[in-house]
Residue, then its C-alpha position, 0 to 999 in steps of 0.5 A: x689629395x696627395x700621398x704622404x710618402x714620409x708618413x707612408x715609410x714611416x707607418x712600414x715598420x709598424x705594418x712589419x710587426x703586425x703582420x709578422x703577429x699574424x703569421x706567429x698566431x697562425x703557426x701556433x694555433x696550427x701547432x696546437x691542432x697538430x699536438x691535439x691530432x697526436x695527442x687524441x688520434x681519430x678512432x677509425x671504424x671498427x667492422x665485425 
């Protein structure tokens, strides 16, 4: 049982992209919560 070093390299671009998808979701959702921080603020306590 060896590794297929050819089918390894070959596999590398494919890997590249998937992670590169992960990281774009990652940012956008991050995005979102941010906007939806700005948009709706936290209302803080309000003492009388």
């Amino acid at each position: 049982m060896g590794l297929n070093i050819a089918g390894f390299m070959e596999t590398l671009p494919i890997m590249g992209f998937g992670m590169l998808g992960i990281f774009v979701v990652m940012i956008v959702i991050y995005l979102c919560i941010r906007l939806l921080g700005l948009l709706f603020p936290e209302k803080g306590e309000q003492t009388k």
